[in-house]
Every structure is written in C-alpha cells, then in structure tokens.
VEXBADREN-770259 format. One record per residue (C-alpha): residue number from 1; residue in one letter; z, x, y. Coordinates in steps of 0.2 Angstrom, whole numbers. Example, Ala and Ser with C-alpha at 12.3 -4.5 7.8 and 13.67 -1.06 7.14 Angstrom:
<sites>
<torba: 1, sero: A, up: 39, east: 62, north: -22> $
<torba: 2, sero: S, up: 36, east: 68, north: -5> $
</sites>
This chain:
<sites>
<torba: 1, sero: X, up: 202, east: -1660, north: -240> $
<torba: 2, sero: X, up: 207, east: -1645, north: -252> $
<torba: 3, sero: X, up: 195, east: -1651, north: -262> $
<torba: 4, sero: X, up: 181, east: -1651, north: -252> $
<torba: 5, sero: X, up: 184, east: -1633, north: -241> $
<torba: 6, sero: X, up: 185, east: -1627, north: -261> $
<torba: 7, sero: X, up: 168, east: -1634, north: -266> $
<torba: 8, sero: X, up: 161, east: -1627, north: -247> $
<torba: 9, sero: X, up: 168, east: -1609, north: -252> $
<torba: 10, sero: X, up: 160, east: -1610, north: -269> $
<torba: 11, sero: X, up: 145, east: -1614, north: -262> $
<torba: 12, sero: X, up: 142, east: -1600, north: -249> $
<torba: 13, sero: X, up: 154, east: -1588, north: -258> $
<torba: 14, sero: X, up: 155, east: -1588, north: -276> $
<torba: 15, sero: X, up: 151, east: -1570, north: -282> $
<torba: 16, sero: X, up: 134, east: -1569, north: -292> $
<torba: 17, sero: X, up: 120, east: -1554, north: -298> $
<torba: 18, sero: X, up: 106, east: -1559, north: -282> $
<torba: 19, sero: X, up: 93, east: -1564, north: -294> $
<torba: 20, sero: X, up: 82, east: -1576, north: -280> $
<torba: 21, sero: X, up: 86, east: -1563, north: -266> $
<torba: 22, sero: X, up: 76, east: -1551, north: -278> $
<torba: 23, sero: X, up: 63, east: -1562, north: -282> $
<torba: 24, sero: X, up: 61, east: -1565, north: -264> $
<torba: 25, sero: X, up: 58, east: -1547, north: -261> $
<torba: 26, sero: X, up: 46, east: -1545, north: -276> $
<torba: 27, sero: X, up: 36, east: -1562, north: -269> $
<torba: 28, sero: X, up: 37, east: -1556, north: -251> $
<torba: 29, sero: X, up: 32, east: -1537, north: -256> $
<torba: 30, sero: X, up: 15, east: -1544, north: -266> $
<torba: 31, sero: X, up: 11, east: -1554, north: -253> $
<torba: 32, sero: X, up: 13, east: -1540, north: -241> $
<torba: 33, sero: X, up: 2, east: -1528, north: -252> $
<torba: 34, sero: X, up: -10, east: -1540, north: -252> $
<torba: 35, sero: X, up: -14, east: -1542, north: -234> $
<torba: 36, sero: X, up: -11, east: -1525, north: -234> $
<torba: 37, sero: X, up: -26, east: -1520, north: -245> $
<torba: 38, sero: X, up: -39, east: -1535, north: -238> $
<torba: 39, sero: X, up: -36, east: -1528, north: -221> $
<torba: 40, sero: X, up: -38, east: -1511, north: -223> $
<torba: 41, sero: X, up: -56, east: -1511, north: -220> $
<torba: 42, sero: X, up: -56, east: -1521, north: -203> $
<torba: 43, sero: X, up: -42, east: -1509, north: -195> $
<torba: 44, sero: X, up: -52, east: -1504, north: -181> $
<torba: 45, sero: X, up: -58, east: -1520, north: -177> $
<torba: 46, sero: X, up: -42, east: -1529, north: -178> $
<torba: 47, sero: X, up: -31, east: -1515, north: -171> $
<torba: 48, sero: X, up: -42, east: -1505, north: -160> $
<torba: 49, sero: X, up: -44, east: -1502, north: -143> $
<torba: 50, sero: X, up: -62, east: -1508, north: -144> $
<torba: 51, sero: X, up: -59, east: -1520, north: -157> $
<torba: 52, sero: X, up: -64, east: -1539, north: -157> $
<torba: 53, sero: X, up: -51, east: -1540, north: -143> $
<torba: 54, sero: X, up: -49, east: -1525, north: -132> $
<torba: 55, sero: X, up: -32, east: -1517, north: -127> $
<torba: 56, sero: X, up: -34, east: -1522, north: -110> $
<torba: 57, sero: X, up: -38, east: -1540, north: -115> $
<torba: 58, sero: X, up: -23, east: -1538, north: -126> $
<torba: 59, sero: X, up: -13, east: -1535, north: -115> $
<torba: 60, sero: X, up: -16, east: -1546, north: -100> $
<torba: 61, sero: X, up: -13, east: -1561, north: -113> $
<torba: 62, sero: X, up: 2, east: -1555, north: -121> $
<torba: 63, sero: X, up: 9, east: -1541, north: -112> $
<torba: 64, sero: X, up: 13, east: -1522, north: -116> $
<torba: 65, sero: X, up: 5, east: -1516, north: -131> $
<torba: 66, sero: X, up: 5, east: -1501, north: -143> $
<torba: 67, sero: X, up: -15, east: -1501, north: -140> $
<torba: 68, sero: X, up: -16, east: -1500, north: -121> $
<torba: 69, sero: X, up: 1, east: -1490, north: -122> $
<torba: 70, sero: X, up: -10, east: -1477, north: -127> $
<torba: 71, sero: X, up: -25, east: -1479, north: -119> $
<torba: 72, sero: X, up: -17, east: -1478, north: -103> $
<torba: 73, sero: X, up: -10, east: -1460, north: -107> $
<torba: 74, sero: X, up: -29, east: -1454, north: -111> $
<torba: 75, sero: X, up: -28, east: -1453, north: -129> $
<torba: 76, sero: X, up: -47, east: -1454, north: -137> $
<torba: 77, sero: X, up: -51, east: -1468, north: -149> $
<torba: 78, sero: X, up: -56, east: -1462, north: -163> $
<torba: 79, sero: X, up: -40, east: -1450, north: -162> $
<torba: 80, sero: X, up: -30, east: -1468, north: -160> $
<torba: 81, sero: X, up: -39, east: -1476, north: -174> $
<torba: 82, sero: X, up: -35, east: -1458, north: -187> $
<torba: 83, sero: X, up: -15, east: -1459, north: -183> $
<torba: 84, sero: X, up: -17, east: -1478, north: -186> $
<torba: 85, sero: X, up: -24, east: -1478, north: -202> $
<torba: 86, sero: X, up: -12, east: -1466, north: -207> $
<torba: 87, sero: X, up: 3, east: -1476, north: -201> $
<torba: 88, sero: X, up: -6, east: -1490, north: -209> $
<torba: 89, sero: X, up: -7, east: -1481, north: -225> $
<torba: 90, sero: X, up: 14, east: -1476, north: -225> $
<torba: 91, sero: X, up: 15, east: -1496, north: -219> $
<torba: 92, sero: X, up: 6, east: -1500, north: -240> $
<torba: 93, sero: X, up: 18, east: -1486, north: -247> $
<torba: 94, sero: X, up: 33, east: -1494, north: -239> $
<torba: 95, sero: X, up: 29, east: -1509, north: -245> $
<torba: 96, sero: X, up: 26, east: -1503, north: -263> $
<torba: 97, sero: X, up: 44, east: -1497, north: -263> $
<torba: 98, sero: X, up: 51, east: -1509, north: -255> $
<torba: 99, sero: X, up: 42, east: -1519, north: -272> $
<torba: 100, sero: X, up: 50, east: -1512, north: -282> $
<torba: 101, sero: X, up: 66, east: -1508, north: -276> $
<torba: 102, sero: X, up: 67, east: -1491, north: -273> $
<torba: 103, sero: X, up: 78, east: -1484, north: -261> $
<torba: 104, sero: X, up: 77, east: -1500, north: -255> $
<torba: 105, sero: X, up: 89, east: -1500, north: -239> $
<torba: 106, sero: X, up: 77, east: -1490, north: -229> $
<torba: 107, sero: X, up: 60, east: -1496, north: -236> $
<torba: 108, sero: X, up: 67, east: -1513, north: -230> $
<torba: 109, sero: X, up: 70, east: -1505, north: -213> $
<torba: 110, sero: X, up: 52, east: -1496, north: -213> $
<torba: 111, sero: X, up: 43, east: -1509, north: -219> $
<torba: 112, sero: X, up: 50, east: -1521, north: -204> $
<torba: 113, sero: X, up: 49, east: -1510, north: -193> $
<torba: 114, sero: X, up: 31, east: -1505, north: -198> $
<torba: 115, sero: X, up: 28, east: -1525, north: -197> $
<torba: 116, sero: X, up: 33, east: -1526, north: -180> $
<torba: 117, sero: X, up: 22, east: -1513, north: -173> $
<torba: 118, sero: X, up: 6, east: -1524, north: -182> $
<torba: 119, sero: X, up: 11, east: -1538, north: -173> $
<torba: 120, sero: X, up: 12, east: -1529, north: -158> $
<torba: 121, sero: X, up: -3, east: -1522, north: -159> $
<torba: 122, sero: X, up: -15, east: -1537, north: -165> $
<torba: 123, sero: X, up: -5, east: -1550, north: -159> $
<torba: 124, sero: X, up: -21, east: -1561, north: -161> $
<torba: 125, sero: X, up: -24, east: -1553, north: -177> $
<torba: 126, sero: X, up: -6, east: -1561, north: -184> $
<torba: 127, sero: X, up: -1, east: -1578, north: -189> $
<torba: 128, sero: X, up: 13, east: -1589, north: -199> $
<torba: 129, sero: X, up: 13, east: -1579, north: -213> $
<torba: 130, sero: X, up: 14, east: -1562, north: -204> $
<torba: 131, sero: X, up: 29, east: -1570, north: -191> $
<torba: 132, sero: X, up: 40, east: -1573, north: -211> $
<torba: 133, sero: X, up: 36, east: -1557, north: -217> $
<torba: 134, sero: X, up: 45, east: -1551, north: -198> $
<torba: 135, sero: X, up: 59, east: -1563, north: -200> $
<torba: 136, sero: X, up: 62, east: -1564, north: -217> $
<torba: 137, sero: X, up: 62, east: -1543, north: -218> $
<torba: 138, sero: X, up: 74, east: -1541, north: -204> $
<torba: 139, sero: X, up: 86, east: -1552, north: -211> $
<torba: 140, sero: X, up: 83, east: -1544, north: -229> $
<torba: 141, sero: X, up: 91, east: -1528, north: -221> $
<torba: 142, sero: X, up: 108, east: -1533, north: -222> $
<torba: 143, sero: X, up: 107, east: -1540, north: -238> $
<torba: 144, sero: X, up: 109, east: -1535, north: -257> $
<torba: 145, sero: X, up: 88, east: -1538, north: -260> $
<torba: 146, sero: X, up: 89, east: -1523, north: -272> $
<torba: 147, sero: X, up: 105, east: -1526, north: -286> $
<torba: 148, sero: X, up: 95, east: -1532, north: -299> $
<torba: 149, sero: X, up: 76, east: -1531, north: -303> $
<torba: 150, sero: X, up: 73, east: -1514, north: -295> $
<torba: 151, sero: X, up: 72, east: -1497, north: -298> $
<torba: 152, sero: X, up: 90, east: -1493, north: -288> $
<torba: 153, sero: X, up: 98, east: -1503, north: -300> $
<torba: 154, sero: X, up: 90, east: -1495, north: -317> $
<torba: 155, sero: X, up: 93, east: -1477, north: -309> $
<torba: 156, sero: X, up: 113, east: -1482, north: -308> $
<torba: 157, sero: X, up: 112, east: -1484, north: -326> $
<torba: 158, sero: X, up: 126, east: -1497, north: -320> $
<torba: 159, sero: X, up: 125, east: -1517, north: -324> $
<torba: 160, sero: X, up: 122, east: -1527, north: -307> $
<torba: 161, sero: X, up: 140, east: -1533, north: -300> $
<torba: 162, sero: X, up: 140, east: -1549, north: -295> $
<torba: 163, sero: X, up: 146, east: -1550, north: -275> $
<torba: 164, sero: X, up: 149, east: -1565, north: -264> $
<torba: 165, sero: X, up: 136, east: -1555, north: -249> $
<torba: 166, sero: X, up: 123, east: -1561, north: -264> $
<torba: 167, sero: X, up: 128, east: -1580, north: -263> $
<torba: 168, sero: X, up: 131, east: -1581, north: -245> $
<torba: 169, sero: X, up: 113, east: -1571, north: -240> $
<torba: 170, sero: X, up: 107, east: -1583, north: -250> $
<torba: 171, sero: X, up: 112, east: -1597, north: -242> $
<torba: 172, sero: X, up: 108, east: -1591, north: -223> $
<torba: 173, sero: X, up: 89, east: -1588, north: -231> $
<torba: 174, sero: X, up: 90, east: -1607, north: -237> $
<torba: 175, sero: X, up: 98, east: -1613, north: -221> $
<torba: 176, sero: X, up: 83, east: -1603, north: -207> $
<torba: 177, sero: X, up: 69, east: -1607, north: -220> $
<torba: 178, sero: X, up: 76, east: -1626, north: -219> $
<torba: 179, sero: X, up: 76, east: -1624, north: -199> $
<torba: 180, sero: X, up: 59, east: -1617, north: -199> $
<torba: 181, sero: X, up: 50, east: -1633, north: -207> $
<torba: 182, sero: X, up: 61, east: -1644, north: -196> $
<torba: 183, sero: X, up: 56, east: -1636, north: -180> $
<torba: 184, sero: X, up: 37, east: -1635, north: -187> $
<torba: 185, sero: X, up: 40, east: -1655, north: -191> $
<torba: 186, sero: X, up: 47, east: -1660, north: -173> $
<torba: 187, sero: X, up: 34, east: -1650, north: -164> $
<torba: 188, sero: X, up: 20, east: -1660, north: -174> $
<torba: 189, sero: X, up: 28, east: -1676, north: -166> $
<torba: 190, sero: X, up: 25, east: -1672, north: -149> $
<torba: 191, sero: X, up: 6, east: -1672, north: -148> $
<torba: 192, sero: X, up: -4, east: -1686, north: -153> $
<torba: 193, sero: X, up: -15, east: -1680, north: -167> $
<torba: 194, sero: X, up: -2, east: -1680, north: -179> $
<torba: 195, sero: X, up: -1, east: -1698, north: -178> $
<torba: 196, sero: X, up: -16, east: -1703, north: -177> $
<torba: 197, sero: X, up: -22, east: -1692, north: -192> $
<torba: 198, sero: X, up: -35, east: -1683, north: -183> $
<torba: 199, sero: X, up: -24, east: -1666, north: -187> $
<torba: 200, sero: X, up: -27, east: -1665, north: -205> $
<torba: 201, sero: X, up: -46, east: -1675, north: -202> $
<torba: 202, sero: X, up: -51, east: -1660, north: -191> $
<torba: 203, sero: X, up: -44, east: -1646, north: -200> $
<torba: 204, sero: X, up: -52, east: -1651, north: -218> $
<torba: 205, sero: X, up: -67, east: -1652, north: -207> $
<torba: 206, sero: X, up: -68, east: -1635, north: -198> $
<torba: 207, sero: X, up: -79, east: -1622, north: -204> $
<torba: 208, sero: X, up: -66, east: -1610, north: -200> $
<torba: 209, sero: X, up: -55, east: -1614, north: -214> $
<torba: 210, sero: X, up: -62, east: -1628, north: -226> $
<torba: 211, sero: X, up: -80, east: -1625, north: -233> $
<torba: 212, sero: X, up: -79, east: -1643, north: -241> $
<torba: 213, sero: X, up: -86, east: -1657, north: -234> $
<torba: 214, sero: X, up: -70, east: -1670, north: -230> $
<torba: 215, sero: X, up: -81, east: -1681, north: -215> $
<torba: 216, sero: X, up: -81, east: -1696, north: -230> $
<torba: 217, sero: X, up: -63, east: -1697, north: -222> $
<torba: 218, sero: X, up: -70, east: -1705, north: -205> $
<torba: 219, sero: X, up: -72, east: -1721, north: -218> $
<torba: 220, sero: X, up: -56, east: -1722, north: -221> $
<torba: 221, sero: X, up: -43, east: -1717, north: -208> $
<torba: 222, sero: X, up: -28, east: -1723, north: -217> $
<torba: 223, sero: X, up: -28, east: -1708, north: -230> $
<torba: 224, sero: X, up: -30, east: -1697, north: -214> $
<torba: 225, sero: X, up: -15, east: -1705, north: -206> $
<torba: 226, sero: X, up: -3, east: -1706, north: -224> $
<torba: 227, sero: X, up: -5, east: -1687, north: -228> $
<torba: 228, sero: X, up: 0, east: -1682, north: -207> $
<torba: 229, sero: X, up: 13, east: -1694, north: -209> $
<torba: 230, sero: X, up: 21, east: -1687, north: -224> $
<torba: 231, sero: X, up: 19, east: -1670, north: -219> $
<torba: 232, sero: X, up: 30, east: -1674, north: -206> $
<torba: 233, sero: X, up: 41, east: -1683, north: -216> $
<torba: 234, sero: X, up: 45, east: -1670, north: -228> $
<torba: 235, sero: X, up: 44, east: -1657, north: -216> $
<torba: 236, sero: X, up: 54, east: -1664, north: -201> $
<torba: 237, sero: X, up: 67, east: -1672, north: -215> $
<torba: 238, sero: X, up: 66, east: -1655, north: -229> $
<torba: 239, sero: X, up: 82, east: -1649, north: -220> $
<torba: 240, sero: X, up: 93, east: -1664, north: -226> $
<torba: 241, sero: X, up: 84, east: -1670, north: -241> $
<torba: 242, sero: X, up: 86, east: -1654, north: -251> $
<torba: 243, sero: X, up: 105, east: -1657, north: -249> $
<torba: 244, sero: X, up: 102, east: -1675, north: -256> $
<torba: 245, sero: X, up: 108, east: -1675, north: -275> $
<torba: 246, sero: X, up: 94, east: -1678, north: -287> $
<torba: 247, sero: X, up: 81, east: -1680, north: -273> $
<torba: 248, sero: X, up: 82, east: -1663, north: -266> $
<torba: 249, sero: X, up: 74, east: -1653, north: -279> $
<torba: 250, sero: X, up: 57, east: -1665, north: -280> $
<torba: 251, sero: X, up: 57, east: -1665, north: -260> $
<torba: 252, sero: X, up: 56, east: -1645, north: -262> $
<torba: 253, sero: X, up: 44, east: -1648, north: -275> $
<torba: 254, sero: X, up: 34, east: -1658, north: -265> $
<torba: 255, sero: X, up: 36, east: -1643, north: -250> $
<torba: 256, sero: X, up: 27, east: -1631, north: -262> $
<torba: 257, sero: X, up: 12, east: -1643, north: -268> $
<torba: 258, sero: X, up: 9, east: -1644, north: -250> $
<torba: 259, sero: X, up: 6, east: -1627, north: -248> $
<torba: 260, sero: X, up: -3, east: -1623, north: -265> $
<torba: 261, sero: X, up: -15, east: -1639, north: -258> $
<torba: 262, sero: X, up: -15, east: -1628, north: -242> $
<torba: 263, sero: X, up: -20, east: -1613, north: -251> $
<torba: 264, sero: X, up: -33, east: -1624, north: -260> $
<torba: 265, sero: X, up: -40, east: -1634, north: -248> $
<torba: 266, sero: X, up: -41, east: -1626, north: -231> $
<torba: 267, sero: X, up: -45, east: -1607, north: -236> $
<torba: 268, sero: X, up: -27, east: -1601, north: -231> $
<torba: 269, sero: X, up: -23, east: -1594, north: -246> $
<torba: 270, sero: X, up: -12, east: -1578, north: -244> $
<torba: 271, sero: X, up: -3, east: -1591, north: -233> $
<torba: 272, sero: X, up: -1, east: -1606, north: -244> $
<torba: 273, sero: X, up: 3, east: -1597, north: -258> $
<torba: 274, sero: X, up: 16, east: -1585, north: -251> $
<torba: 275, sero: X, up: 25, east: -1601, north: -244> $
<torba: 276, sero: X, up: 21, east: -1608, north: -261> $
<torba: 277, sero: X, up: 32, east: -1594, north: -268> $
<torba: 278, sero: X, up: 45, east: -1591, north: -256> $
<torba: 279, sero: X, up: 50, east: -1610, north: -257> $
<torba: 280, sero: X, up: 51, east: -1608, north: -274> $
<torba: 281, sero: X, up: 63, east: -1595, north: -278> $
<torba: 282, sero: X, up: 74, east: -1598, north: -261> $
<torba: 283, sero: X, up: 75, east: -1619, north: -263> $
<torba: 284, sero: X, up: 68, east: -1626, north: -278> $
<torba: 285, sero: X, up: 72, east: -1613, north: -293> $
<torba: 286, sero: X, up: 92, east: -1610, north: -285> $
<torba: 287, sero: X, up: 91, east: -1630, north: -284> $
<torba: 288, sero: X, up: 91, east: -1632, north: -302> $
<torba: 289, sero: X, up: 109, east: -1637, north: -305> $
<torba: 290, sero: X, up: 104, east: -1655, north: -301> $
<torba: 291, sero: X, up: 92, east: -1655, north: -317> $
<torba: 292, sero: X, up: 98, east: -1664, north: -334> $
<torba: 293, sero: X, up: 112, east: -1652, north: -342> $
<torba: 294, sero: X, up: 102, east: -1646, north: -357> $
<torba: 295, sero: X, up: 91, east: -1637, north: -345> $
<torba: 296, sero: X, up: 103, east: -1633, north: -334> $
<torba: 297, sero: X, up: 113, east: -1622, north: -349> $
<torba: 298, sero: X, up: 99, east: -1613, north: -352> $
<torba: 299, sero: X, up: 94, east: -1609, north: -334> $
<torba: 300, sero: X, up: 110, east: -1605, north: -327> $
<torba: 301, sero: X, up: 112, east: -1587, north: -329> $
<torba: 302, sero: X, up: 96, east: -1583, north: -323> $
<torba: 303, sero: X, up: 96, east: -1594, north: -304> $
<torba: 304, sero: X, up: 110, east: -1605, north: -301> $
<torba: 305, sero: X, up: 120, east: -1595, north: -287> $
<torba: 306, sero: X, up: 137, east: -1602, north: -292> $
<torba: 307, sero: X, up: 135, east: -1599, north: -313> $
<torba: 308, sero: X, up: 151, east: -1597, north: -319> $
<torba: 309, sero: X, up: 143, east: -1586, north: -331> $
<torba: 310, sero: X, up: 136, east: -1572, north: -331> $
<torba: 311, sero: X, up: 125, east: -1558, north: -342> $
<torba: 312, sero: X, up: 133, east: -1544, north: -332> $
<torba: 313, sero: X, up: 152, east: -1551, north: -333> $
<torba: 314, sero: X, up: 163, east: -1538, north: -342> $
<torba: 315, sero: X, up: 170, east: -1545, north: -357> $
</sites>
C-alpha cells in the first residue's frame, strides 16, 4: 500500500520545470491569434447590434447580453462597434503577451476575461474551440504557464525551478481534457445517428463544412457505421485507455489523427488543429515514458513530468 500511495504522489507531485504547461500556452495563444486575425474584419456582423443576429434576437435566445446591455441605455452603433474594435484590438495584444510569456499572470487574467465577453456577446458567433480556449484559460490562471519558454523567465535571468504546482496542474489539465471527450462520447450515444452512421455520412456531405463529395458512401454504409463507431469508442473509452500501459500513448495518438482528419476533411480547421495540438502536448508528448527506453533517455528531460533529471538541477 506504501508502495503504491508513493507511485500516486510521484505522479501528481513530483517537482519538475512545466515544459507542457508552456507548450500548452504557446499552442493555445497561436490558435487564439489566429481566430483573432481571421475575425477582425467580420466584427460588426458577428458582434453588432445589427449583426447577422441582432441584440434583441440575441438575447431572447440566450439571455442578457453585452450587445443589448447597451442598446438599451441608448448608445449609437456605430459608437458600440468603435469601443468594440478597440477592445477587440487589446483582446489580440493580450493574447500576444500572453504568447509569449510576458507578465504572464495578468495577460492570462485579461485574455480570459476578454474571452468571456466574446462569447457573451456572439454567443452564436462561438463554438467548441472558443468554449476551450474559456476553460482552459481560467484554469491557466492558477498555474505556473510562464516558468520556462517565456519572456518572464529570461527577464529573471534565473533557471526555471522545478515545483510540484508544475506536475500537479498538469495532471488536472490531463484529467478535465479526459472528461471532456468522455462526456462528448456519451452524449453521441444517446441519439441514433451515431449508430447508424448517418452522423459522419451527413457531415462529409454538408456544404457547410466539406466541399468534397463523400455521397459514394451511401454505397457502402459499413464505413459510415465503423468510423462513428470508433469515434465513440476512443472517445467515450480515451479517459481509461490513456492510463492503459503501452496502449495509452497510440489511443492519444489516434485522438489527434482524428482531429487533424477533422481539420482535413470537414473544413474545421482552426478547430481540428488546435485539438490536434492541445492533445499533443497535454497527453501524448507527457505519455512518453511508456516508449522503448532509448527514446525515453533522450526525451526525458524535455516532457516526462516525473524526470528524475533535469537541465535546471543544481549540481
């Protein structure tokens, strides 16, 4: 039992640099600036009061919003639309810090907080990928994102301390990301489309987000049926499999083909590929102490959370 308590503390709390929690800023902060960039143009349409939705519209869907908060108190549009875009334009320098690591505390609050107003204010306008940057950049408040790989860190001019808060973050990322695809898994199983494969049939077929022609799969319903299938297999299942010794790394692997086929196949690509990433350097790269040791040597200092080695150990 000693044993085994010591192997869980280990896990969740053996001291080390935060290298994924700073790739995960890094990934999280380009995808951010993306979006970010491609939106800009379409501000008024997607956040205006008289945008492709209006305020009004907005609001007797979803309930109060920044919008119709100040249309109601008389404010003109186009004055709205000049305080938006400016607050839209601190929204891409927050991000840009927050990138890079500098004072990386508060750009972490501002750019959440600058999140949560967007999605407030196009709740339509949002999806998936806007709901993890949210999530993801609430949590990343209270954690050590900015000790190594960041411009904090090189203004110290001191080596990165290696701090239990790195390990333990780390897993509490690992363990919601997990529960994220679980619930996304069991929610699949409750309709029928899933099942009968008409959910992956209709969406390769949309013109909203495939510009391919995938009705040849009408011939053949089995494929249709085996790819919902096993996206609801690895998805319902990811939150035990990754724990599963030499099985857990190729079942992350297969979590981030997904998405990259995502990003490739039905025209979500900020999405894919941000999900592609994020899976990367939370699950699969930090998984890497199950590969063969010669790798694992020459890996460890860089993503295992519990190297017994490290570049920035004193000697």
């Amino acid at each position: 039992m000693r044993k085994q308590l010591k192997k869980i503390q280990s896990y969740f709390y053996s001291p080390t640099p935060g290298y994924p929690l700073a790739a995960l800023r890094i990934v999280l902060g380009i995808a951010m600036l993306t979006e970010a960039v491609r939106l800009f143009p379409f501000l008024e349409e997607l956040y205006g009061q008289f945008g492709y939705l209006q305020a009004k519209l907005i609001e007797a869907l979803t309930g109060p919003a920044i919008p119709g908060f100040f249309l109601d108190r008389g404010i003109d549009s186009d004055l709205y639309m000049s305080g938006f875009r400016l607050f839209y334009f601190l929204h891409i320098v927050f991000i840009l810090a927050f990138t890079l690591g500098f004072k990386t505390r508060f750009s972490v609050v501002a750019v959440w907080f600058c999140q949560t107003i967007l999605i407030n204010s196009g709740y339509f306008s949002s999806y998936g990928v806007d709901r993890y940057f949210q999530i993801f950049t609430f949590l990343m408040i209270f954690m050590p994102i900015g000790n190594v790989w960041s411009v904090d860190r090189q203004r110290s001019g001191r080596p990165a301390p290696t701090q239990t808060s790195c390990t333990f973050s780390l897993r509490l990322l690992q363990i919601l990301l997990l529960a994220t695809y679980a619930n996304a898994g069991l929610a699949k199983t409750s309709g029928t489309d899933w099942w009968s494969g008409e959910a992956i049939w209709r969406v390769l077929n949309s013109p909203e987000f495939s510009d391919l022609n995938f009705l040849w799969l009408a011939q053949f319903p089995l494929i249709a049926k085996a790819l919902c299938w096993g996206t609801l297999v690895i998805e319902t299942f990811y939150i035990v499999g990754y724990f599963v010794p030499r099985i857990g790394r190729y079942w992350a692997l297969s979590i981030v083909l997904m998405h990259l086929g995502i990003a490739a196949l039905v025209g979500l690509g900020l999405f894919g590929l941000t999900l592609a990433a994020v899976n990367t350097v939370v699950l699969l790269l930090p998984g890497l102490e199950w590969r063969p040791s010669f790798l694992q040597s020459k890996l460890n200092w860089l993503f295992i959370p519990h190297a017994k080695v490290s570049p920035y150990r004193r000697s």
